[in-house]
C-alpha positions in Angstrom: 46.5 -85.4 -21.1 50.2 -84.3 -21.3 52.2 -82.8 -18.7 55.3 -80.8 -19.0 57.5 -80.7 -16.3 60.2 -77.8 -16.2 63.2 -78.1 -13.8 63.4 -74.9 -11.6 67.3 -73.8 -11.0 68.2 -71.9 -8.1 71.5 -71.5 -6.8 73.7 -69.4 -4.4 77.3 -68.3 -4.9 79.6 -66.2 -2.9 80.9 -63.2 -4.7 83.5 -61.0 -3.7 81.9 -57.5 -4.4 83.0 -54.1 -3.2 86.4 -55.7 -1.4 83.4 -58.4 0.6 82.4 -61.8 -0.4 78.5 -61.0 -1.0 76.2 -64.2 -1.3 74.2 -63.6 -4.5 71.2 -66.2 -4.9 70.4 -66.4 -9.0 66.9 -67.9 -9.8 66.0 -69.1 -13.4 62.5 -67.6 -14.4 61.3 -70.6 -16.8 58.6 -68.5 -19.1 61.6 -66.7 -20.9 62.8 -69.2 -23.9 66.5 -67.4 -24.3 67.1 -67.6 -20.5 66.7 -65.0 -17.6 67.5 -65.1 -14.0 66.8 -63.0 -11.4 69.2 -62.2 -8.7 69.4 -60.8 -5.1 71.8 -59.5 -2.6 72.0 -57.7 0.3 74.0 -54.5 0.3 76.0 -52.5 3.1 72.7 -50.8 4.6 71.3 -54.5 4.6 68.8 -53.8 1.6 68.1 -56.2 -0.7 69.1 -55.3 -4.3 67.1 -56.9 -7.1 68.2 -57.4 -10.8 67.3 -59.4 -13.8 70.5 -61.2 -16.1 69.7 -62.1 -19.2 71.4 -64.4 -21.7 72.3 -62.0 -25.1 74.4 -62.7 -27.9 75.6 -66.6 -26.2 76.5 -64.3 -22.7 74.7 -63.7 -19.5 74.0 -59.7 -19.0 72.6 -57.8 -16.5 69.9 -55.3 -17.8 70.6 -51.9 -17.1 68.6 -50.3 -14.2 69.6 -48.2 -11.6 72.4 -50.1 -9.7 75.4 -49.9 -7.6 78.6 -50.0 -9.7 79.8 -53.0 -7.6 76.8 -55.1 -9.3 77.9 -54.0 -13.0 81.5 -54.6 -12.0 80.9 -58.4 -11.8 78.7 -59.0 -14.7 81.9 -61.2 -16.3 81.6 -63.8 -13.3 78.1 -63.5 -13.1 78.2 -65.6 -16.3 81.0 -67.7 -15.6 78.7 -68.9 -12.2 75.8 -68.9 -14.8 77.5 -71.5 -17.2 78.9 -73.6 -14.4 75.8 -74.1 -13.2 73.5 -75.2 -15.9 76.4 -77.8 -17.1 75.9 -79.8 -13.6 71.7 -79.3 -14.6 
């Protein structure tokens, strides 16, 4: 019998979004061979706002859905914190 063993990556990185450093927490979903993470952070109103960044064309994107402009804003460092991270892994 063979096992195979997958590393799970999570990590947490404070952002500054909308003029406030915002601590996003990315999690790598393992069942997607090209590389998603999902992503949560807490807004103004204390609500937790979900999104999904996926890795297209060699960069990390966030796919479109209904979210704050602040979120969209930082999709550049998103994938900067992205790459950093899955060097030290």
């Amino acid at each position: 019998m063979q096992f195979k063993f997958t590393k799970n990556i999570q990590f947490t990185r404070l952002i500054k979004a909308n003029g406030r450093l915002k601590e996003f927490n990315f999690r790598k979903l393992n069942d997607h061979k090209e590389g998603m993470f999902t992503v949560d952070v807490v807004d103004e109103r204390d609500s937790r706002v979900f999104f999904n960044i996926q890795k297209v064309d060699n960069s990390w994107k966030v796919i479109k859905q209904p979210l704050p402009q602040w979120v969209l804003d930082n999709e550049e460092i998103f994938h900067e914190v992205i790459e950093e991270e899955l060097k030290l892994t």
